[in-house]
N, CA, C and O atoms as a MOPAC input file, in Angstrom:
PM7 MOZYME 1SCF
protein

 N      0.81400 1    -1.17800 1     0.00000 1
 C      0.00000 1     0.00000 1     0.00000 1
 C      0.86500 1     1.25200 1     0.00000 1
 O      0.59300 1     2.10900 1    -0.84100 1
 N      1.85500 1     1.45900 1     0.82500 1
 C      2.86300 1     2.21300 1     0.76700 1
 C      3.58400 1     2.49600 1    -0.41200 1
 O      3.88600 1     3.68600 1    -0.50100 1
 N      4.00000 1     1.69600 1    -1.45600 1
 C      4.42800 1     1.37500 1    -2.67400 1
 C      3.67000 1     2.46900 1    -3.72700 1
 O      4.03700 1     3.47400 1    -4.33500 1
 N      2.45900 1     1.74000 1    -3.60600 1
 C      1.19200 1     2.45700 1    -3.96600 1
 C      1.24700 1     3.79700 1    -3.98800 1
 O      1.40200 1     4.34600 1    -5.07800 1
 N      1.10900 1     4.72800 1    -2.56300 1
 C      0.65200 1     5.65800 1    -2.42800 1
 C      2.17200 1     6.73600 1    -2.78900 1
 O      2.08400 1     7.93100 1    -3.07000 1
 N      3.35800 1     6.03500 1    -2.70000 1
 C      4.80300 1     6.99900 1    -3.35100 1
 C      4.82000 1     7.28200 1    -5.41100 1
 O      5.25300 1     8.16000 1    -6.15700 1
 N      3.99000 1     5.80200 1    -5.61100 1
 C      4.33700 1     6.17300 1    -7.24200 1
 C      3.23100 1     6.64000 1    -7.75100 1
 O      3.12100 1     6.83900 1    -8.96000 1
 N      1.83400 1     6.98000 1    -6.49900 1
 C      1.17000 1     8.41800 1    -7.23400 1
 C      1.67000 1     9.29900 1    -6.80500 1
 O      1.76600 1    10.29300 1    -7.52500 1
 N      2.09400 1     9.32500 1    -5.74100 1
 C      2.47800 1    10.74400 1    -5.87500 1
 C      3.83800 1    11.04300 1    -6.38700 1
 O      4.09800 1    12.23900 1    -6.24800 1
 N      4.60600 1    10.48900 1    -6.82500 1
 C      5.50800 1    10.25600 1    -7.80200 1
 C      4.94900 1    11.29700 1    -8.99800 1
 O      5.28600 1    12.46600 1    -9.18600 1
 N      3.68200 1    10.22700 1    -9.97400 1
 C      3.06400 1    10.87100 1   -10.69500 1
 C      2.38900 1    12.44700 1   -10.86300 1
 O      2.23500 1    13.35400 1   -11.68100 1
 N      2.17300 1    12.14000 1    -9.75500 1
 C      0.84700 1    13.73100 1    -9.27800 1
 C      2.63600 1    14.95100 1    -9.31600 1
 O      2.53500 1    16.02300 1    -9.91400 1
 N      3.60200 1    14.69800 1    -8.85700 1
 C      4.69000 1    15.70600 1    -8.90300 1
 C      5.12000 1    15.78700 1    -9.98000 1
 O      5.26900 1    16.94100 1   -10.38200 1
 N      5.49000 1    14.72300 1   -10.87300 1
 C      5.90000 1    14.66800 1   -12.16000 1
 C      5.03700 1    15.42800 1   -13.16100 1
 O      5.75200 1    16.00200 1   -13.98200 1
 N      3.44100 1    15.66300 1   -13.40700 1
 C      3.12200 1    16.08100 1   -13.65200 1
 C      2.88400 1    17.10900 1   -13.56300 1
 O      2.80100 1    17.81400 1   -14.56900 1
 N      2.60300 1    17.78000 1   -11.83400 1
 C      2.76300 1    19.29200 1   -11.58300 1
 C      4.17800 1    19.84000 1   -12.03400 1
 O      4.32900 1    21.00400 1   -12.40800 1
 N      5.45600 1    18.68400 1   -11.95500 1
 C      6.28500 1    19.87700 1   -12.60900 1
 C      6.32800 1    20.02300 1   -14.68500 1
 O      6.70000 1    20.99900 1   -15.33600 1
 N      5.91500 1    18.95600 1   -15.10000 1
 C      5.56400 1    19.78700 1   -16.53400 1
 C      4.73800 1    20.34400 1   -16.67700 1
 O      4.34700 1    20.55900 1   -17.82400 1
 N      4.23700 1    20.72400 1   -15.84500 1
 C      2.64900 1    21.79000 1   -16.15300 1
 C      3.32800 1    22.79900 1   -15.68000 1
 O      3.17900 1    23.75900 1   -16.43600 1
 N      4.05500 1    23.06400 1   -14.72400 1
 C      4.56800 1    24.44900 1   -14.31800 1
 C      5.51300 1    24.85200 1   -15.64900 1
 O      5.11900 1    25.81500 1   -16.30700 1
 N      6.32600 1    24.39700 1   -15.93400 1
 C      6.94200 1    24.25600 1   -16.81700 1
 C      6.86600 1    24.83900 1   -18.58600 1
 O      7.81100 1    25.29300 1   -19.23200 1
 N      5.83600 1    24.69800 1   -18.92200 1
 C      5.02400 1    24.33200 1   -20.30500 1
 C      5.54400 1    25.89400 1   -20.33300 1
 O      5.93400 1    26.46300 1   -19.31400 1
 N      5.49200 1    26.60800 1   -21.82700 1
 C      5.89800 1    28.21700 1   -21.91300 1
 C      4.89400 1    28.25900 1   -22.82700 1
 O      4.61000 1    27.68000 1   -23.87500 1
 N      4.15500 1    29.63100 1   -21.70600 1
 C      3.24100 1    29.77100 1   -22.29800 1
 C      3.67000 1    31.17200 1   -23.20100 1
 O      4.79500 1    31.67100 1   -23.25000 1
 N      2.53500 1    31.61300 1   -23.83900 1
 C      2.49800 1    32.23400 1   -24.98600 1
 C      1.99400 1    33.53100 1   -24.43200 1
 O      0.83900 1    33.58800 1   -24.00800 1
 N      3.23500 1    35.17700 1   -24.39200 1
 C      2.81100 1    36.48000 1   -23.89800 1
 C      2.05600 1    36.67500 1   -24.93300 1
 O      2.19000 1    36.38700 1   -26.12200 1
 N      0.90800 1    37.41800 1   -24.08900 1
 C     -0.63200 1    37.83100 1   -25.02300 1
 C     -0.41900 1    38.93800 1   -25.78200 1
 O     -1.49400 1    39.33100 1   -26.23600 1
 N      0.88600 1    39.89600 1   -26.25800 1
 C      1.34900 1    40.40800 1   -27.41200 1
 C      1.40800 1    39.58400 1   -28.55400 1
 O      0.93400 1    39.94600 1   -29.63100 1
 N      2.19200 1    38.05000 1   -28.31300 1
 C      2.30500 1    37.12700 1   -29.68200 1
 C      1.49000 1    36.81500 1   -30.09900 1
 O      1.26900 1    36.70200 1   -31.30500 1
 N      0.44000 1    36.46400 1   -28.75900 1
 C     -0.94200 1    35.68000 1   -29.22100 1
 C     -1.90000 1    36.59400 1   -30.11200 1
 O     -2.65700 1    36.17400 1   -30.98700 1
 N     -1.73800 1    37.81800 1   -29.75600 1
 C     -2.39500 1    39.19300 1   -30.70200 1
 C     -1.68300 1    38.99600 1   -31.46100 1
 O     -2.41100 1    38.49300 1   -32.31600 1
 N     -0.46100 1    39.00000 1   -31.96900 1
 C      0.19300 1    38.88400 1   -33.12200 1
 C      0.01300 1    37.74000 1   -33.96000 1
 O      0.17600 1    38.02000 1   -35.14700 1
 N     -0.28400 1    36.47900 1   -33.72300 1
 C     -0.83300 1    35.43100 1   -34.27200 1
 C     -1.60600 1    35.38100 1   -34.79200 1
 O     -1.63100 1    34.77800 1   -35.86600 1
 N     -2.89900 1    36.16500 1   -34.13800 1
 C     -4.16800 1    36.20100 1   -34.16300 1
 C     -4.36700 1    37.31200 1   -35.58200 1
 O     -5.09300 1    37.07300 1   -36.54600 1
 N     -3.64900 1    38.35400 1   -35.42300 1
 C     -3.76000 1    39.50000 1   -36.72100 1
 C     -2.78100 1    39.09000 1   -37.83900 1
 O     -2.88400 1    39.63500 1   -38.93800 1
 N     -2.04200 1    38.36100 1   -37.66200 1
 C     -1.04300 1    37.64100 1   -38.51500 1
 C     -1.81400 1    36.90300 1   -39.93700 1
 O     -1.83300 1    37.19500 1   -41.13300 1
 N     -2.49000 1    35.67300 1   -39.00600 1
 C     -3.38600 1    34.58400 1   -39.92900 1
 C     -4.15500 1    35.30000 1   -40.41900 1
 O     -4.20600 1    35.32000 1   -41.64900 1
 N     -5.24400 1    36.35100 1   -39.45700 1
 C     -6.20100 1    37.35400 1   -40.48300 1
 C     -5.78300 1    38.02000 1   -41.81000 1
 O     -6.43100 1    37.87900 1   -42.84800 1
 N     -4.47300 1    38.87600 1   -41.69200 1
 C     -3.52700 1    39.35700 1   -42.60800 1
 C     -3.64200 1    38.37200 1   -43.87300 1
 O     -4.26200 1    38.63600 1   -44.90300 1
 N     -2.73700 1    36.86400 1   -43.53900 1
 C     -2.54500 1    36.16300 1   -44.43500 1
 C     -4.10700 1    35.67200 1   -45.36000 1
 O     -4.15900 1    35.53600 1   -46.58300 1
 N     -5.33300 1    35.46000 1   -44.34100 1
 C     -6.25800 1    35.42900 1   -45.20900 1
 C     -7.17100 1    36.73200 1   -46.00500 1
 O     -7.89700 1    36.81000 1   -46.99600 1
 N     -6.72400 1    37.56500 1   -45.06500 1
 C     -7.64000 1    38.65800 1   -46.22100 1
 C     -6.44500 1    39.13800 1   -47.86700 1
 O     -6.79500 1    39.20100 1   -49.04600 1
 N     -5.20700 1    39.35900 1   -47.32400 1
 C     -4.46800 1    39.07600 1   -48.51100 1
 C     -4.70900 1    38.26800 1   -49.62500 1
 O     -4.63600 1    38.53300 1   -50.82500 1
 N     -5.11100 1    36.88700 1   -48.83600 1
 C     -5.36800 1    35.66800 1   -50.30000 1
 C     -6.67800 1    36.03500 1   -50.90400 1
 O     -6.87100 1    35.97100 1   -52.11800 1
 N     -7.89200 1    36.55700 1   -49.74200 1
 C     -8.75400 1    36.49600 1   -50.32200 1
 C     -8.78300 1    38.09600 1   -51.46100 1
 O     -9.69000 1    38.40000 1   -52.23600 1
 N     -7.98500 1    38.57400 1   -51.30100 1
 C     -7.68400 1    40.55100 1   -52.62000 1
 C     -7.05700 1    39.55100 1   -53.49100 1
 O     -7.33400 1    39.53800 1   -54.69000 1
 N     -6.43200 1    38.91500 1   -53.10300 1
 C     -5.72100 1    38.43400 1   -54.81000 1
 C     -6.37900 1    37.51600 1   -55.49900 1
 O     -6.71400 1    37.44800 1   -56.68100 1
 N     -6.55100 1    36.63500 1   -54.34200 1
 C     -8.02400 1    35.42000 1   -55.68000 1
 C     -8.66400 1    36.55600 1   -56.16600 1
 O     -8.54200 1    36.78400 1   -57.36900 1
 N     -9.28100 1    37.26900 1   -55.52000 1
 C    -10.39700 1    37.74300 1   -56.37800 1
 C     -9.92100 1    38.74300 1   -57.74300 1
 O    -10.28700 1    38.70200 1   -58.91800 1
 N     -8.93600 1    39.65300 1   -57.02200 1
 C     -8.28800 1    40.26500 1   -57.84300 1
 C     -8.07900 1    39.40600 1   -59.27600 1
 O     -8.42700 1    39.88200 1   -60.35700 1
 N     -7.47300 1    38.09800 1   -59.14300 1
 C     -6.89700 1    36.97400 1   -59.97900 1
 C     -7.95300 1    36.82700 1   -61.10700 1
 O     -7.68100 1    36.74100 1   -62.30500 1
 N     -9.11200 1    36.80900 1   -60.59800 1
 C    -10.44700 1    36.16300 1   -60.46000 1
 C    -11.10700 1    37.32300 1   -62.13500 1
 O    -11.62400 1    37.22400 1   -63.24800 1
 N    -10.58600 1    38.26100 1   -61.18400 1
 C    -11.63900 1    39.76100 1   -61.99300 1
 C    -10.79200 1    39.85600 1   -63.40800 1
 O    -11.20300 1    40.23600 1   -64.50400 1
 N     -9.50800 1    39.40000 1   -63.04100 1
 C     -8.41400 1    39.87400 1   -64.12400 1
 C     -8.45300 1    38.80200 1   -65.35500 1
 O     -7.99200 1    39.00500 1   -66.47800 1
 N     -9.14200 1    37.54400 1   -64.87200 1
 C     -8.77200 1    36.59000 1   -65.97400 1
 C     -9.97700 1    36.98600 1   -66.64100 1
 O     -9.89800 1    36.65200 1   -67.82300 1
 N    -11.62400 1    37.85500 1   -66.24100 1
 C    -12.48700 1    38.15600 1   -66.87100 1
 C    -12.39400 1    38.94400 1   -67.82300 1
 O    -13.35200 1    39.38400 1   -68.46000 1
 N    -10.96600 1    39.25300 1   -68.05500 1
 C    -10.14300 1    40.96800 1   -68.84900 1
 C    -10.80000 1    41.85800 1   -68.08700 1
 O    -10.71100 1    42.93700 1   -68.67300 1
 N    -11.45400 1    41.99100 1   -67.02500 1
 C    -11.70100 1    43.31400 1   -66.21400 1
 C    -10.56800 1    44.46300 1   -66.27400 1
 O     -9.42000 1    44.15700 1   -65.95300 1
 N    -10.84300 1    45.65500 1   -66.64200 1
 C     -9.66300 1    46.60700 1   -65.91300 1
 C     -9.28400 1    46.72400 1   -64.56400 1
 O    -10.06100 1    47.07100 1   -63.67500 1
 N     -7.95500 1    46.40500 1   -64.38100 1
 C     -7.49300 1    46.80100 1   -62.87400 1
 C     -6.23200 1    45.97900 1   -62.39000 1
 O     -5.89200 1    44.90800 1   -62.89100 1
 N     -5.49000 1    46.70900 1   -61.20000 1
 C     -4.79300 1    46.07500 1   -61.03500 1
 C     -4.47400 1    45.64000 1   -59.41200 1
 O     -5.30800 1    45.94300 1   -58.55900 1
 N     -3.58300 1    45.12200 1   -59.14000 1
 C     -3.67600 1    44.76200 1   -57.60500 1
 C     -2.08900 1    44.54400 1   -57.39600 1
 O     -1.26700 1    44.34900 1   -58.29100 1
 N     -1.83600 1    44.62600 1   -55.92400 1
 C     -0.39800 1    44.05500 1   -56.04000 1
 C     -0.54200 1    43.58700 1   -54.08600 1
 O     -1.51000 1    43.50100 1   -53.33100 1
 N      0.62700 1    43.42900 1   -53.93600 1
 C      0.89800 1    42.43900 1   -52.28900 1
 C      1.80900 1    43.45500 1   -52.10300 1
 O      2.59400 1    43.91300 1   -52.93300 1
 N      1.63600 1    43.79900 1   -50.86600 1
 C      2.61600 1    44.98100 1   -50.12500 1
 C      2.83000 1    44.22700 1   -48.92600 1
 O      2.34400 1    43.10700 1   -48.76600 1
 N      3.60200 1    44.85800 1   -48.01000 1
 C      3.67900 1    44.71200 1   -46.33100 1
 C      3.27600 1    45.56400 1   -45.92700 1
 O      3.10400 1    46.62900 1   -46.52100 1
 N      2.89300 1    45.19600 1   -44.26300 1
 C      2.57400 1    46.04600 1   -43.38200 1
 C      3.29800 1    45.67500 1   -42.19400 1
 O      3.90400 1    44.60300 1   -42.20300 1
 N      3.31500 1    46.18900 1   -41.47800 1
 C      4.04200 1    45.88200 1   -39.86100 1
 C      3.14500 1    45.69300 1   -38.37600 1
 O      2.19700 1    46.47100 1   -38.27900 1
 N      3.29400 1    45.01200 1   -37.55000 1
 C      2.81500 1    44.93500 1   -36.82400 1
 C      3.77200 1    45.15500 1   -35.47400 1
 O      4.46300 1    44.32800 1   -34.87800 1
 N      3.61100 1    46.22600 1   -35.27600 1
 C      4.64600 1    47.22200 1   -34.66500 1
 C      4.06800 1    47.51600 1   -32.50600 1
 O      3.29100 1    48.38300 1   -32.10700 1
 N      4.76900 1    46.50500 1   -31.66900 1
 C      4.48900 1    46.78400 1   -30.07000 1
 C      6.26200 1    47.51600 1   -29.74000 1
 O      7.22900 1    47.64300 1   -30.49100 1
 N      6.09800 1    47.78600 1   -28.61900 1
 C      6.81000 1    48.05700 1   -27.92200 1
 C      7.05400 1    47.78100 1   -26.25500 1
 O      5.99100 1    47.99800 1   -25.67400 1
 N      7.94500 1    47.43900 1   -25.47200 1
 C      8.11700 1    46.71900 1   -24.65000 1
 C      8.86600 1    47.59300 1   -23.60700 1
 O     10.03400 1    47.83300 1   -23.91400 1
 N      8.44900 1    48.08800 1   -22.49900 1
 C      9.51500 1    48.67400 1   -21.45100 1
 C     10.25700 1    47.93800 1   -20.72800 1
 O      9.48300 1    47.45700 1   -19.90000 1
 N     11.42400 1    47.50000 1   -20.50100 1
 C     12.09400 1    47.02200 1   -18.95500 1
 C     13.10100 1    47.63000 1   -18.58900 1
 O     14.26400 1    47.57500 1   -18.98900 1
 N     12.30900 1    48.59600 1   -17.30500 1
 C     13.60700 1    49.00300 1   -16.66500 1
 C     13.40500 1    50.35700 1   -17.56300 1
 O     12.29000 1    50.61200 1   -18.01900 1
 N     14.08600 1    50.87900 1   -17.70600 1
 C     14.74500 1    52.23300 1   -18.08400 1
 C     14.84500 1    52.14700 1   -19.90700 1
 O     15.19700 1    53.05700 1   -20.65600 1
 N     14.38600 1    50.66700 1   -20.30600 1
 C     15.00600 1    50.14200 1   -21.76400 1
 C     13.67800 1    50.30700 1   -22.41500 1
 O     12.94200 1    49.97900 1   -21.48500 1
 N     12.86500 1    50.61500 1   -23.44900 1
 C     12.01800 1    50.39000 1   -24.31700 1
 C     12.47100 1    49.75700 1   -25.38500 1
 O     13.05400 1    50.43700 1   -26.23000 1
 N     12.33900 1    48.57300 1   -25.56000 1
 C     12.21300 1    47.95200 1   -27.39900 1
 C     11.23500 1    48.02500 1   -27.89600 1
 O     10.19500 1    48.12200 1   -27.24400 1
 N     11.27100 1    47.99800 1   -29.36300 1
 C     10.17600 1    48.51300 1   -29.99400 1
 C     10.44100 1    47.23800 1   -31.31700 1
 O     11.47800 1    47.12000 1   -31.96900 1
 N      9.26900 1    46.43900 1   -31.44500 1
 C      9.32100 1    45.43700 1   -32.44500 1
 C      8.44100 1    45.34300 1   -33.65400 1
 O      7.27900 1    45.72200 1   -33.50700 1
 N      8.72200 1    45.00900 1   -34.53400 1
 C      8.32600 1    45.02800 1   -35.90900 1
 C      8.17800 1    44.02300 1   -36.54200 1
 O      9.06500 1    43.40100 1   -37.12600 1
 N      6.70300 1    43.69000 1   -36.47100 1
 C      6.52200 1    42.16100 1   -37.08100 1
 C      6.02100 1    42.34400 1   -38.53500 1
 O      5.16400 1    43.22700 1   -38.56500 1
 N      6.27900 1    41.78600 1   -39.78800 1
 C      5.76300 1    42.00600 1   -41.16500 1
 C      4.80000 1    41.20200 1   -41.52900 1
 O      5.01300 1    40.01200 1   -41.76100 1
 N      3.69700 1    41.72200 1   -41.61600 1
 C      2.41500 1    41.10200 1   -42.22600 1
 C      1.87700 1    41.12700 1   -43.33200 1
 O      1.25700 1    42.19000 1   -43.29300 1
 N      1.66400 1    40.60900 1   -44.44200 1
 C      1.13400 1    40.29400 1   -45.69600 1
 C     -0.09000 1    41.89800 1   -45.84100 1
 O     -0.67500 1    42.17800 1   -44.79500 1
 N     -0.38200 1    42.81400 1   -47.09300 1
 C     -1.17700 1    43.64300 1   -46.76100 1
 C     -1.49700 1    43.57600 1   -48.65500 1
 O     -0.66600 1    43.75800 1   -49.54600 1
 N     -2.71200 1    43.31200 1   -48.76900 1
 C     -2.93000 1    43.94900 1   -50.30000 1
 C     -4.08500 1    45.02100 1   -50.91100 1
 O     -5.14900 1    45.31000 1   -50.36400 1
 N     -3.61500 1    45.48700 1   -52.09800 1
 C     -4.22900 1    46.71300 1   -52.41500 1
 C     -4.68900 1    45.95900 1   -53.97200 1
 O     -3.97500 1    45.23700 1   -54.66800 1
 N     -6.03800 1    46.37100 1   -54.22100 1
 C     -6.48400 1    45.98500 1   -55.47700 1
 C     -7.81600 1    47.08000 1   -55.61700 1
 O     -8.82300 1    47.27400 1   -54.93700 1
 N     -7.14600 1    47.80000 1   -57.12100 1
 C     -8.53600 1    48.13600 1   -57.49100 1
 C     -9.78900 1    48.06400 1   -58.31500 1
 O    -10.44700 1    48.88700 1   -58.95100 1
 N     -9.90600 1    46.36200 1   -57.99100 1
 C    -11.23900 1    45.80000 1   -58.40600 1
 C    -11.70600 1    45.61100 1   -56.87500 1
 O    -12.82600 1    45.11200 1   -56.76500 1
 N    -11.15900 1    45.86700 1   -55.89200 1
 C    -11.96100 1    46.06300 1   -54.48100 1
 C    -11.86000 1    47.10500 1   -53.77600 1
 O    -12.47000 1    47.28600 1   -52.72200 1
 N    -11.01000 1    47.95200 1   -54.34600 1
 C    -11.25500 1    49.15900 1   -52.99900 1
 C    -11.90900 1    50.10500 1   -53.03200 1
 O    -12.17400 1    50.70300 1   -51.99000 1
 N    -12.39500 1    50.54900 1   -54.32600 1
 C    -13.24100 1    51.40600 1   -54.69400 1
 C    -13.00100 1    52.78900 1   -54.57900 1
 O    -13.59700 1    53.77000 1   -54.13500 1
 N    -11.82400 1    52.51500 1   -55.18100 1
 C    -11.14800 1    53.70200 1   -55.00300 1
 C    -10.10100 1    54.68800 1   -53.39300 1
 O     -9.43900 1    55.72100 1   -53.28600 1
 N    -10.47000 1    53.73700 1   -52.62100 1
 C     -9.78800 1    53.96300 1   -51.35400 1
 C     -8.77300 1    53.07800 1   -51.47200 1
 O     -9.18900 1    51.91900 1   -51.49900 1
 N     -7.52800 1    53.19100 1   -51.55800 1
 C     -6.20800 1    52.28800 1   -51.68300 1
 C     -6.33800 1    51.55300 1   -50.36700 1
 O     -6.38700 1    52.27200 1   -49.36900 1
 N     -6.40800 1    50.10600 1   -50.17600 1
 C     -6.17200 1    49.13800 1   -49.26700 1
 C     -7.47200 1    49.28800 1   -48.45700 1
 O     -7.38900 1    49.03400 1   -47.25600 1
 N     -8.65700 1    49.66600 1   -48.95400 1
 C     -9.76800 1    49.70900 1   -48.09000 1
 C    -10.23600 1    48.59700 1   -47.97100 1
 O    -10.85500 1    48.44300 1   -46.91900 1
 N    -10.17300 1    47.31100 1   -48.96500 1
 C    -10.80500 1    46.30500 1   -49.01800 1
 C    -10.15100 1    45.09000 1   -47.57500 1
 O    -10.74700 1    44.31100 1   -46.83200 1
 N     -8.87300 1    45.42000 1   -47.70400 1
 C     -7.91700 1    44.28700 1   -46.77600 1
 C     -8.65500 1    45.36100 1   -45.53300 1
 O     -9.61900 1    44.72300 1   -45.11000 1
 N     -8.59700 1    46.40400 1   -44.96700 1
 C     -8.88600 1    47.44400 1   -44.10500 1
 C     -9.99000 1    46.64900 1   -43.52500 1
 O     -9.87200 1    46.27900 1   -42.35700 1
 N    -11.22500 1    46.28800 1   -44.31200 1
 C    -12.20900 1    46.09700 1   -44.08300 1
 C    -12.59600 1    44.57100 1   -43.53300 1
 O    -13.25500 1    44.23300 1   -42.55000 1
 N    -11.87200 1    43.72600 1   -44.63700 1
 C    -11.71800 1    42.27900 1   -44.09200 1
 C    -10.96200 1    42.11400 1   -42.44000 1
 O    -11.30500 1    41.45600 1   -41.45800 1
 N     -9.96700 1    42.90800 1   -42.65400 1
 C     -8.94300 1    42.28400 1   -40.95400 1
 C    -10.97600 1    43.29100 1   -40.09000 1
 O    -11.65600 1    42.79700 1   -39.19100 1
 N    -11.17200 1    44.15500 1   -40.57200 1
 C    -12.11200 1    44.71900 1   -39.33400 1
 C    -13.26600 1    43.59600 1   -38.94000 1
 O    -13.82900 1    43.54900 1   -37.84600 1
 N    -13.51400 1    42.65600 1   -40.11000 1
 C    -14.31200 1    41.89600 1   -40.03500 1
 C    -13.89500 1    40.63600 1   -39.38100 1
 O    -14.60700 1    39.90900 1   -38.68800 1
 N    -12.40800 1    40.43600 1   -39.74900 1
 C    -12.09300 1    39.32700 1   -38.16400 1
 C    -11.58700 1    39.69700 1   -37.38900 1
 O    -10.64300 1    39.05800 1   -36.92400 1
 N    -12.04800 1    41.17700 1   -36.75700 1
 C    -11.47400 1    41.80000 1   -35.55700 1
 C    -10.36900 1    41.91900 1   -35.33900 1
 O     -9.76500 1    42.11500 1   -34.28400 1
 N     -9.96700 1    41.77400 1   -36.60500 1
 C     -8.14900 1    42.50400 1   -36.14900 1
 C     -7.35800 1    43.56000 1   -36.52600 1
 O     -6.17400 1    43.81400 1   -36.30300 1
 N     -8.22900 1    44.13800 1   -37.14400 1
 C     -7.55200 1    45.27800 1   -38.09300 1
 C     -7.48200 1    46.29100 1   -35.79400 1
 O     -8.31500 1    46.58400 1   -34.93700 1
 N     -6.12400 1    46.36500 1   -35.93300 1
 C     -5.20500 1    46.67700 1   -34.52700 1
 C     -4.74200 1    47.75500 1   -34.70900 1
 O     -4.16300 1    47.77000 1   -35.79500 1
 N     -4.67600 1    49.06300 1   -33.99400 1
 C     -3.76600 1    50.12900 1   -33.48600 1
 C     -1.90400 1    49.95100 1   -34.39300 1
 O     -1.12200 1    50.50500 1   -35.16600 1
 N     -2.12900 1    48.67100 1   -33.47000 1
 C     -0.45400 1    48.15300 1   -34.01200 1
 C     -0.35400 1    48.36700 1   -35.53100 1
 O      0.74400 1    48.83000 1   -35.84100 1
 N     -0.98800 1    48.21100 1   -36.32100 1
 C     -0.61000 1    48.04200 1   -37.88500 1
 C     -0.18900 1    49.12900 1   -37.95900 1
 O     -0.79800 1    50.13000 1   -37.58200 1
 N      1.05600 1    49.10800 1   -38.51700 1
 C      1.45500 1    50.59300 1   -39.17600 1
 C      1.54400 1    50.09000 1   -40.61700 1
 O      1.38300 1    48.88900 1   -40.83300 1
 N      1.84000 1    51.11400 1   -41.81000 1
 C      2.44400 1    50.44600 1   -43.31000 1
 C      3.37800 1    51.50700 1   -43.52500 1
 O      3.54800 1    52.62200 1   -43.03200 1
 N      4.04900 1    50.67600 1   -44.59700 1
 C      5.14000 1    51.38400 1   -44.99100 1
 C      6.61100 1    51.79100 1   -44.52500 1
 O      7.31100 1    52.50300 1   -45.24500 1

């Protein structure tokens, strides 16, 4: 019984220490993840379509730019300031005349169009 009750709790410690352990993910990256994938899909979805309008001989054109996804970090007396590059496109068979309104509009629609985005 003794035997018993050392190799759970053997277990029960072994496990509390990879759970303490595990690295979790600062909720800057996880925002950055999160507006990242949005980025990458509203991008695909300006150029299919763009792709889309162009093989109809529609007039217009489109292209893939960057944008940045730009935090900054204090420790101590130190500020870093980081710059992540995110996929950004401009097409005008969607923007209607507002340059990059269409991607603008998609990240707003999966809630990510962020403060952080800067371009250019």
């Amino acid at each position: 019984m003794k035997l018993r009750a050392v190799f759970i709790s053997a277990v029960v410690m072994a496990l509390t220490n990879c759970a303490s352990h595990q690295q979790q993910t600062p909720p800057e990256d996880a925002r950055f993840q999160v507006i990242e994938s949005a980025a990458k899909d509203c991008t695909d979805y300006i150029l299919n379509t763009s792709k889309a309008s162009q093989a109809k001989n529609i007039t217009g054109k489109y292209s893939l730019d960057g944008a940045y996804y730009v935090t900054s970090r204090t420790d101590g007396a130190f500020t870093q300031t980081v710059r992540k590059g995110i996929p950004y496109a401009k097409s005008t068979y969607l923007d209607n005349g507002v340059e990059g309104s269409a991607w603008r509009a998609c990240m707003k629609g999966q809630n990510a169009l962020a403060p952080e985005i800067t371009f250019g």
